[in-house]
DOLOVO-455434 format. One record per residue (C-alpha): residue in three letters; x, y, z. Coordinates in nm, 3 decimals, m for minus. Layout:
N
pt type->ALA	X->X	Y->Y	Z->Z
...
***
This chain:
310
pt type->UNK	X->m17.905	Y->m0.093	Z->5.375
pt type->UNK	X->m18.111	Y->m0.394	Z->5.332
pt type->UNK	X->m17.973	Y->m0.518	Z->5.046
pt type->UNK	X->m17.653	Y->m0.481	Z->4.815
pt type->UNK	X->m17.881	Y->m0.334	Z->4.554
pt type->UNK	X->m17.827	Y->m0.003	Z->4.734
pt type->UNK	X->m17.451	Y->m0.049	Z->4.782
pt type->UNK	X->m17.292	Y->0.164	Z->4.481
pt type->UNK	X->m16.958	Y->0.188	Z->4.627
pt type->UNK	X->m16.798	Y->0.108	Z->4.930
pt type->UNK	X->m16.563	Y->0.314	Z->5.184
pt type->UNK	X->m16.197	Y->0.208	Z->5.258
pt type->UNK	X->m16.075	Y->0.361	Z->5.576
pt type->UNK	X->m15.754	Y->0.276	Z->5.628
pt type->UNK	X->m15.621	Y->0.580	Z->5.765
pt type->UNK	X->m15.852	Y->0.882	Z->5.946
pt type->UNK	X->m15.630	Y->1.199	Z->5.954
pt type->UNK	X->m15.486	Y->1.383	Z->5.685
pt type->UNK	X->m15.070	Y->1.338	Z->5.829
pt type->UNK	X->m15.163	Y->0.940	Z->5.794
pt type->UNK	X->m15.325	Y->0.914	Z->5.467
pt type->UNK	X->m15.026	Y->1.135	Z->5.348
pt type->UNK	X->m14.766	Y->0.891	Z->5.489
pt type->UNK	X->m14.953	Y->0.653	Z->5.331
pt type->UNK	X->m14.931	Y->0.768	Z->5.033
pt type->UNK	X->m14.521	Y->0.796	Z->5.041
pt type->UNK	X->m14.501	Y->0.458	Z->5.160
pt type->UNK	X->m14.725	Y->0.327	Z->4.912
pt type->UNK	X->m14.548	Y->0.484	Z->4.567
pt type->UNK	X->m14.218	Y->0.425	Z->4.702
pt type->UNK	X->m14.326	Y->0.067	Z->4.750
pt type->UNK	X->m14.514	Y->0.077	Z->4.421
pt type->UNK	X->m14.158	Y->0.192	Z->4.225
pt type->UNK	X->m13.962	Y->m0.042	Z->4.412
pt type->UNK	X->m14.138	Y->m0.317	Z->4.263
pt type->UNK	X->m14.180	Y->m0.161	Z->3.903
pt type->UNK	X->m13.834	Y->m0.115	Z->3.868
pt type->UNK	X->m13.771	Y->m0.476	Z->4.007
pt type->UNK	X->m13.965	Y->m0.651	Z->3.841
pt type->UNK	X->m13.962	Y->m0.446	Z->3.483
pt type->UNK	X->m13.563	Y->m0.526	Z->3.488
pt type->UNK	X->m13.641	Y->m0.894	Z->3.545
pt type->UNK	X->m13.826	Y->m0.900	Z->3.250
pt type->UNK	X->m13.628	Y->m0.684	Z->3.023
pt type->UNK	X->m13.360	Y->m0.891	Z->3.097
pt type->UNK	X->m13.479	Y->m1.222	Z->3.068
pt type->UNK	X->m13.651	Y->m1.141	Z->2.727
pt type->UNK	X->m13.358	Y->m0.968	Z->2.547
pt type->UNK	X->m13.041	Y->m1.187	Z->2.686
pt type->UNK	X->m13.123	Y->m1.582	Z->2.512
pt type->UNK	X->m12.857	Y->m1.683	Z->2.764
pt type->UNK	X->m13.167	Y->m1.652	Z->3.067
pt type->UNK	X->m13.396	Y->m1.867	Z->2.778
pt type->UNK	X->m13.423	Y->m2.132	Z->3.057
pt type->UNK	X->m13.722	Y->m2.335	Z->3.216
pt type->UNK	X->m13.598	Y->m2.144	Z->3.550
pt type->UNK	X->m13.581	Y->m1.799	Z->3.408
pt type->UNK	X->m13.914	Y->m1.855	Z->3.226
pt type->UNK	X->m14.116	Y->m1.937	Z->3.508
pt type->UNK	X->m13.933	Y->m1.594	Z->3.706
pt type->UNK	X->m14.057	Y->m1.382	Z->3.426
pt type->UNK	X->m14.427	Y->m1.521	Z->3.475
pt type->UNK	X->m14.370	Y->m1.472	Z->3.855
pt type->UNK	X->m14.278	Y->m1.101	Z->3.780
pt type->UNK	X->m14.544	Y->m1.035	Z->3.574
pt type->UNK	X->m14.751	Y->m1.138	Z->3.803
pt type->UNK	X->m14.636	Y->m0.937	Z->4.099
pt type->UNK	X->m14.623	Y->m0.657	Z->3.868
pt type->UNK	X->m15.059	Y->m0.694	Z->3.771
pt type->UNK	X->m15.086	Y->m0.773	Z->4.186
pt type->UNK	X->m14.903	Y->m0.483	Z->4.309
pt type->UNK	X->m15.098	Y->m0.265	Z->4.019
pt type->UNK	X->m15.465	Y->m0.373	Z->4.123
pt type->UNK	X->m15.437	Y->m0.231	Z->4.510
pt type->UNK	X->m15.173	Y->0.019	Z->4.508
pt type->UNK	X->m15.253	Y->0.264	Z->4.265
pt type->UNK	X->m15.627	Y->0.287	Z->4.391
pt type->UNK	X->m15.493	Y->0.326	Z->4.752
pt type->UNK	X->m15.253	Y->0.615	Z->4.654
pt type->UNK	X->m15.527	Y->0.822	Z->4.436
pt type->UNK	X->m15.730	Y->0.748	Z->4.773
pt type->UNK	X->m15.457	Y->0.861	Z->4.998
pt type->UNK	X->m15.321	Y->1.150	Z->4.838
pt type->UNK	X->m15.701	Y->1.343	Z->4.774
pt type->UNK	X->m15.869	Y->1.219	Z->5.058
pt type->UNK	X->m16.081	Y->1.033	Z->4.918
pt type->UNK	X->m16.237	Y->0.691	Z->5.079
pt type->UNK	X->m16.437	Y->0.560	Z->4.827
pt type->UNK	X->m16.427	Y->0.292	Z->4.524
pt type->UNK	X->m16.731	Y->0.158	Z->4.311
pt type->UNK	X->m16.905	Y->m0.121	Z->4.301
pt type->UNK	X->m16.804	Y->m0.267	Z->3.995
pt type->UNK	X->m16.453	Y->m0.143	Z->4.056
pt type->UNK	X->m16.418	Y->m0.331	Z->4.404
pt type->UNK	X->m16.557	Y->m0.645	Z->4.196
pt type->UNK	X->m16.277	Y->m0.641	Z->3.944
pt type->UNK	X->m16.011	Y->m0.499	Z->4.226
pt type->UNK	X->m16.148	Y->m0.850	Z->4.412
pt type->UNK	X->m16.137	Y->m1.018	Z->4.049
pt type->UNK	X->m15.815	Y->m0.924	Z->3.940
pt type->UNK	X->m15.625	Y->m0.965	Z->4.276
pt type->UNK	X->m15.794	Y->m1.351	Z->4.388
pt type->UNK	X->m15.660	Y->m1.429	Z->3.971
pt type->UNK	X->m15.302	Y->m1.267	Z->3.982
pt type->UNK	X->m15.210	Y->m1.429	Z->4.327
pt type->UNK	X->m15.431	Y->m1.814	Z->4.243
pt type->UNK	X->m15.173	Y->m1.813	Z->3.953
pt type->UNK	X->m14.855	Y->m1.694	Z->4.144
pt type->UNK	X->m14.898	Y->m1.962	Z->4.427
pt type->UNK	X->m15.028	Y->m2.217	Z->4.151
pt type->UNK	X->m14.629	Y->m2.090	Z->3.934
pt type->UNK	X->m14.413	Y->m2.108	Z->4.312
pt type->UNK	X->m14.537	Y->m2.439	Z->4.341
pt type->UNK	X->m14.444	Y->m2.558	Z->3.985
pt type->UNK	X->m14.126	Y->m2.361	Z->4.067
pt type->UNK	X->m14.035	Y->m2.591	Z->4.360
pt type->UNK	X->m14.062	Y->m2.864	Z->4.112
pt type->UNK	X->m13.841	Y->m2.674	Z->3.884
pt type->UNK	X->m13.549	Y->m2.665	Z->4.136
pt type->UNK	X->m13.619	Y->m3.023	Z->4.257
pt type->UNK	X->m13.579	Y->m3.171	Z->3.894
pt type->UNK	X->m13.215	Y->m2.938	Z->3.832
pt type->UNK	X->m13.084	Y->m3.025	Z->4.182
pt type->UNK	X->m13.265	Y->m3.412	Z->4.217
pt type->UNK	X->m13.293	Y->m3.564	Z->3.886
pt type->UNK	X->m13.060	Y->m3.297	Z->3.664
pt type->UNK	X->m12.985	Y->m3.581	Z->3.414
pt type->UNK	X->m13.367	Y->m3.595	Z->3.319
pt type->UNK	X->m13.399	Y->m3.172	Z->3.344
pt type->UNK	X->m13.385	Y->m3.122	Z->2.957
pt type->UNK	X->m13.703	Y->m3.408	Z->2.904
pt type->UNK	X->m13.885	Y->m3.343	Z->3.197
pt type->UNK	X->m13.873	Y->m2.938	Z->3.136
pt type->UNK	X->m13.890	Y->m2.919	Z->2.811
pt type->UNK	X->m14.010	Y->m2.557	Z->2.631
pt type->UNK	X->m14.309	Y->m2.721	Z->2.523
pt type->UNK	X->m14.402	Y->m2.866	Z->2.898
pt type->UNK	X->m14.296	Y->m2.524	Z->3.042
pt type->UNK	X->m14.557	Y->m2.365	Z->2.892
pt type->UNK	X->m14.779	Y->m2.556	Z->2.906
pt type->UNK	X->m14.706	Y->m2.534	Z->3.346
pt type->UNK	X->m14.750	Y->m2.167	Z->3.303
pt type->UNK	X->m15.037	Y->m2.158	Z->3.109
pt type->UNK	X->m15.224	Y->m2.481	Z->3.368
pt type->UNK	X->m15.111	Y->m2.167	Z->3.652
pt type->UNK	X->m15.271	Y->m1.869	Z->3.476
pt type->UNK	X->m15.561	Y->m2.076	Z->3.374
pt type->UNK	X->m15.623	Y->m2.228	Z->3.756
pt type->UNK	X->m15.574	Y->m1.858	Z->3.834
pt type->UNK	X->m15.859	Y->m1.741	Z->3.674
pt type->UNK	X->m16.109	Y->m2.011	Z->3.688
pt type->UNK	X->m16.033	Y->m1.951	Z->4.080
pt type->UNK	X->m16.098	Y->m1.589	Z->4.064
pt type->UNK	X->m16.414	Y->m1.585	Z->3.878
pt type->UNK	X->m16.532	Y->m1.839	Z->4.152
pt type->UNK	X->m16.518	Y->m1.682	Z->4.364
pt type->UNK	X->m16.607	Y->m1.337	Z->4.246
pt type->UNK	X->m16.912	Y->m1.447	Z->4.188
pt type->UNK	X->m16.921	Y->m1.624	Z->4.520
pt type->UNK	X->m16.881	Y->m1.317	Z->4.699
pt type->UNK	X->m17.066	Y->m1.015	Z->4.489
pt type->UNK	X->m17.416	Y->m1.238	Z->4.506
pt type->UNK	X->m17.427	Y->m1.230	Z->4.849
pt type->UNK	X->m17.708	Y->m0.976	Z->4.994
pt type->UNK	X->m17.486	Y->m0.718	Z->5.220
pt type->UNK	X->m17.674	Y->m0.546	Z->5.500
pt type->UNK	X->m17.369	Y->m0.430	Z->5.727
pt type->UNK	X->m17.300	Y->m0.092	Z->5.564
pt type->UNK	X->m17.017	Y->m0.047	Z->5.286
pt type->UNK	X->m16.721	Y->0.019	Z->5.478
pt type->UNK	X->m16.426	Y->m0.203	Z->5.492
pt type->UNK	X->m16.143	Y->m0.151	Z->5.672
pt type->UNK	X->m15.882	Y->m0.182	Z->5.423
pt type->UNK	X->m15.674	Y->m0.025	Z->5.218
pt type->UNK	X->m15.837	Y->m0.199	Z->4.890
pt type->UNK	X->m16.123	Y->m0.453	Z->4.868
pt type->UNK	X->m16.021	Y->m0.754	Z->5.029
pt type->UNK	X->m16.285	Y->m1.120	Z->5.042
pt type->UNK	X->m16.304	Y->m1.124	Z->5.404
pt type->UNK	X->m16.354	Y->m0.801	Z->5.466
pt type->UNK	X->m16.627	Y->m0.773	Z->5.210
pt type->UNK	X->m16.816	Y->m1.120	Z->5.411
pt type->UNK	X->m16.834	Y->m0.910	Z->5.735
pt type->UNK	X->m17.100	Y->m0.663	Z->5.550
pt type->UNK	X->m17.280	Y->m0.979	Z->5.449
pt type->UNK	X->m17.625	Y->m1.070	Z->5.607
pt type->UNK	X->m17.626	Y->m1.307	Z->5.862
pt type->UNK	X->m17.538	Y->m1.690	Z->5.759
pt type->UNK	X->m17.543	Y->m1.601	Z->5.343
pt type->UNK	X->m17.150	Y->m1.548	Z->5.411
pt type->UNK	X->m17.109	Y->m1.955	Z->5.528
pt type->UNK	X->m17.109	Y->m2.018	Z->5.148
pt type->UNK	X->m16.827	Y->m1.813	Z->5.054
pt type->UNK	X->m16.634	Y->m1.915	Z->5.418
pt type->UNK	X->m16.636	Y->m2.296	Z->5.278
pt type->UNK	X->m16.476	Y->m2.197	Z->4.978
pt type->UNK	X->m16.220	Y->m2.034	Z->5.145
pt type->UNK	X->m16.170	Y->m2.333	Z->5.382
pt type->UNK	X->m16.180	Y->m2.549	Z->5.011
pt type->UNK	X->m15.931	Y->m2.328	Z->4.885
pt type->UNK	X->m15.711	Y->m2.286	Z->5.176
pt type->UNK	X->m15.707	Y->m2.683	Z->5.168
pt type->UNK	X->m15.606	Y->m2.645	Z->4.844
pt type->UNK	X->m15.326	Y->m2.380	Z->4.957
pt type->UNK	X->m15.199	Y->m2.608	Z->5.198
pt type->UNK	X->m15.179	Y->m2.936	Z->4.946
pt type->UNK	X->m14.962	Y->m2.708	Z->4.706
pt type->UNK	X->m14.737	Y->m2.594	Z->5.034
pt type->UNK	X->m14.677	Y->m2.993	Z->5.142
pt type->UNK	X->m14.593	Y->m3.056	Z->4.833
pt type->UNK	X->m14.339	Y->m2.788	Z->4.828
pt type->UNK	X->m14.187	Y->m2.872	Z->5.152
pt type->UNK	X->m14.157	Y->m3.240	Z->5.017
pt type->UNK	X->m13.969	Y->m3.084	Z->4.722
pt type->UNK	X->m13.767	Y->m2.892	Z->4.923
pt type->UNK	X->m13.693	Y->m3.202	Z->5.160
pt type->UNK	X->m13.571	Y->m3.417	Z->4.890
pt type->UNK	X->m13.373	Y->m3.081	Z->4.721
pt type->UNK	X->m13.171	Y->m3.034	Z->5.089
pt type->UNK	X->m13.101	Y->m3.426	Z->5.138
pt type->UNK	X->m12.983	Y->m3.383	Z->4.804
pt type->UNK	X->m12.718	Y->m3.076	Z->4.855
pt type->UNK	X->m12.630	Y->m3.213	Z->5.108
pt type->UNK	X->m12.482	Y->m3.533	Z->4.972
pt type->UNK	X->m12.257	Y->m3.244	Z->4.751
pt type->UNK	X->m11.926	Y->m3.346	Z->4.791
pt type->UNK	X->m11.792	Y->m2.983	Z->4.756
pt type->UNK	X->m11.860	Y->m2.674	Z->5.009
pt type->UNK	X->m11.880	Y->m2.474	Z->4.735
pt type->UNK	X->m12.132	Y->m2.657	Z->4.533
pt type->UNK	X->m12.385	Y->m2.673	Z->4.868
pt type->UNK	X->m12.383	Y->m2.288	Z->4.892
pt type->UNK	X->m12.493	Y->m2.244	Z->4.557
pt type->UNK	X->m12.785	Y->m2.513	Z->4.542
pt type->UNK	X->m12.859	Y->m2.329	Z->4.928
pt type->UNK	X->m12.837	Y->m2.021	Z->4.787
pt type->UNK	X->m13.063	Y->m2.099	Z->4.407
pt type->UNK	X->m13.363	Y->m2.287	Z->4.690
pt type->UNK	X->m13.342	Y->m2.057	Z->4.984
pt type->UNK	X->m13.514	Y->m1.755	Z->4.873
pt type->UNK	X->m13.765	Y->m1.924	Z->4.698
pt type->UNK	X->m13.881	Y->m2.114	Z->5.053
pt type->UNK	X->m13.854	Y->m1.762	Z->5.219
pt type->UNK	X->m14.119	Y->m1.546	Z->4.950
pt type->UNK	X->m14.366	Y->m1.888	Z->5.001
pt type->UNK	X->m14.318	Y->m1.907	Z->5.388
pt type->UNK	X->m14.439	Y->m1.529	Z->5.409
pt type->UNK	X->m14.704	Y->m1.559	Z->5.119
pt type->UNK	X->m14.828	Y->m1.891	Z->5.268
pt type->UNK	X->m14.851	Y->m1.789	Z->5.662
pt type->UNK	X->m15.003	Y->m1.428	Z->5.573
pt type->UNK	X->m15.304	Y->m1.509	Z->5.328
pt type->UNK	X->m15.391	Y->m1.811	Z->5.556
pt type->UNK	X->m15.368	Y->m1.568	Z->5.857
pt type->UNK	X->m15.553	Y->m1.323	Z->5.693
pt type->UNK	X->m15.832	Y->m1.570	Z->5.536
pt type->UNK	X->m15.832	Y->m1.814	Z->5.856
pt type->UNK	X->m15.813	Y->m1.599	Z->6.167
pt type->UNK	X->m16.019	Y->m1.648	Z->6.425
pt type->UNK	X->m16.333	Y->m1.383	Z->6.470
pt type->UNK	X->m16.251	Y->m1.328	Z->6.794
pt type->UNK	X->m15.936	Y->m1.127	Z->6.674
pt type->UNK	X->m16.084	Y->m0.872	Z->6.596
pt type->UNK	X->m15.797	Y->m0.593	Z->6.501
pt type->UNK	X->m15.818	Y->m0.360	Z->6.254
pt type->UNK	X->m15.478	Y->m0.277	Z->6.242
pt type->UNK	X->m15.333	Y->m0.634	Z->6.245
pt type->UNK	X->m15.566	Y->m0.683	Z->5.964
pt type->UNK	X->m15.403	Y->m0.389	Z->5.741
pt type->UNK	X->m15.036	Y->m0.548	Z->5.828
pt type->UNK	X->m15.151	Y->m0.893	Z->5.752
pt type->UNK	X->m15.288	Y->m0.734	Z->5.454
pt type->UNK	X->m14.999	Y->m0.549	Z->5.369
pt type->UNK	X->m14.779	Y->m0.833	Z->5.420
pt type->UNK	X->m14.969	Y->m1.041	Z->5.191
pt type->UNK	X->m15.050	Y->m0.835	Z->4.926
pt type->UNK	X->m14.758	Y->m0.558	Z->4.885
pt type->UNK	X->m14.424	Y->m0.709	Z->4.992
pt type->UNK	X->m14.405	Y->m1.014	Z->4.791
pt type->UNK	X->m14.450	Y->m0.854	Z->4.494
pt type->UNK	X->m14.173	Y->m0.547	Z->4.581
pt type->UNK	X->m13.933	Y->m0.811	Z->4.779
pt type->UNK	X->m13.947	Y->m1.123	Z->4.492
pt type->UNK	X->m13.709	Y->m0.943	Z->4.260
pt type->UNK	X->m13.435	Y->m0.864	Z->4.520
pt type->UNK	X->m13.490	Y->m1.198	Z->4.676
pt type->UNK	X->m13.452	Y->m1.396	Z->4.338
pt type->UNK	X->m13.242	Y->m1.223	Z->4.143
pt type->UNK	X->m12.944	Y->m0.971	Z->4.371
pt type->UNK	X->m12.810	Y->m1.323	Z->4.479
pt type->UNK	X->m12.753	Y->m1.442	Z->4.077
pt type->UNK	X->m12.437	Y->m1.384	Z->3.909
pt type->UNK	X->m12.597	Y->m1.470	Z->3.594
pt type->UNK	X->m12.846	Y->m1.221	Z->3.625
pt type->UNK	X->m12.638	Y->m0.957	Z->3.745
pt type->UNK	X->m12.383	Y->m1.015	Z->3.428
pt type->UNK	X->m12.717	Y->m0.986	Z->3.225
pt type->UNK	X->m12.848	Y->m0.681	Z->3.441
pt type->UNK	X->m12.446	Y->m0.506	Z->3.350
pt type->UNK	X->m12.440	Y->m0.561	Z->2.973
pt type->UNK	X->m12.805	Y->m0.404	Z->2.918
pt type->UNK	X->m12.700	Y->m0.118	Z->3.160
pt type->UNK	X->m12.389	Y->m0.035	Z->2.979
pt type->UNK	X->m12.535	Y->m0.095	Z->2.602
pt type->UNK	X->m12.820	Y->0.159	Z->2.702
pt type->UNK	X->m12.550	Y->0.387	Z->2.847
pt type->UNK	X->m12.305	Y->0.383	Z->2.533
pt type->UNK	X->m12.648	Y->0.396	Z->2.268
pt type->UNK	X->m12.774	Y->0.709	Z->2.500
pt type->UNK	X->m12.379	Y->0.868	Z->2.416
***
């Protein structure tokens, strides 16, 4: 193959016998579920209870919508593949797989960082939370994250599907991941692409300090909280939001930045995996199981679907 203008589709092999790709397949859709129930109830709550109409609980519903179009761009593909045996995906449809998944997680890393800010301004300056986070400046945060999202993905899209390849079409991964698609490139075309990665992992890494300085200021604040009672509830609002960026940070630099001479298949599908699959399923638990508020909200939608189904 001299040139991508014979590659029509490409090959994921991510699992070679029949007992794998069928364990795959369980794992993947129970997975998948986990994190359309999750996430759905997040959003059905927070839309229909004006109680959750905050800057905090609007930014969570963009973070679950999100995870929901992430989750839905690899999984699905990688079941249908897993359950018929099947290894193959098109052209076009690994370009908008590679689209759709550099967009969705650009925006969610572009909306955890504007959440950091969100929990700095309630715990740090709460006085000045109603001015500085106003519905009007909310939006407009969510819309600068979607919109950073996509100008990133179409960037490098592009970047990536002009490249001649000349290694094959098979990547070894569960659905069609950047690096794995540079390793079919020819030789030296794929430095291009590799800079904007190291550009965008720069990037990545601003948007993490500035987190961490967020979260420094948030913890020197709690703990200057006079009452024991009062830390373990700012702990317990900030904690779980430095956990889900830790993981999504360390993973898609891993899995973006490793050196060439690991060369693993394997501990490329985990750091894949990691990446790409739990954050989405994980997020709700993580934000939400520890919230009173949301579990009140969670009850009274339960129980008024329960009594309208009598």
């Amino acid at each position: 193959m001299s040139n991508r203008s014979f590659v029509t589709a490409f090959l994921l092999t991510f699992a070679d016998t029949r007992e794998l790709q069928l364990l795959h397949f369980w794992l993947f859709l129970g997975i998948y579920l986990a994190a359309l129930l999750g996430n759905g109830l997040i959003i059905t709550a927070i839309a229909c209870d004006h109680h959750l109409h905050t800057p905090m609980y609007f930014f969570l519903l963009n973070l679950s919508l999100l995870d929901l179009g992430s989750i839905s761009t690899t999984l699905p593909k990688a079941m249908d593949n897993s359950l018929w045996g099947n290894r193959d995906i098109s052209y076009t449809g690994c370009a908008a797989q590679v689209f759709m998944f550099a967009f969705l997680i650009s925006a969610e890393f572009s909306l955890l960082t504007i959440m950091s800010y969100d929990r700095y301004v309630a715990i740090c300056k709460p006085l000045h939370y109603g001015t500085l986070l106003g519905s009007r400046a909310c939006v407009h945060m969510a819309a600068a994250a979607w919109g950073t999202g996509f100008l990133w993905a179409v960037l490098h899209t592009v970047n990536t599907f002009s490249l001649p390849l000349c290694q094959g079409n098979t990547l070894d991964q569960f659905f069609c991941e950047i690096p794995q698609i540079l390793k079919l490139s020819c030789s030296h075309s794929y430095l291009r692409e590799v800079g904007f990665i190291m550009v965008s992992a720069c990037l990545v890494f601003g948007c993490f300090v500035f987190i961490v300085v967020s979260y420094v200021q948030i913890f020197r604040a709690v703990l200057r909280i006079p009452s024991e009672q009062g830390r373990h509830k700012a702990f317990s609002m900030c904690l779980p939001h430095l956990a889900v960026v830790s993981l999504f940070v360390t993973t898609g630099l891993f899995a973006n930045l490793k050196p060439p001479s690991i060369l693993s298949p394997t501990l490329d599908l985990v750091v894949s995996f990691l990446y790409s699959v739990v954050p989405p399923a994980v997020n709700p638990l993580i934000y939400s199981m520890r919230n009173q508020e949301f579990k009140q909200t969670l009850k009274k939608l339960i129980q008024s679907a329960v009594s309208q189904h009598h």
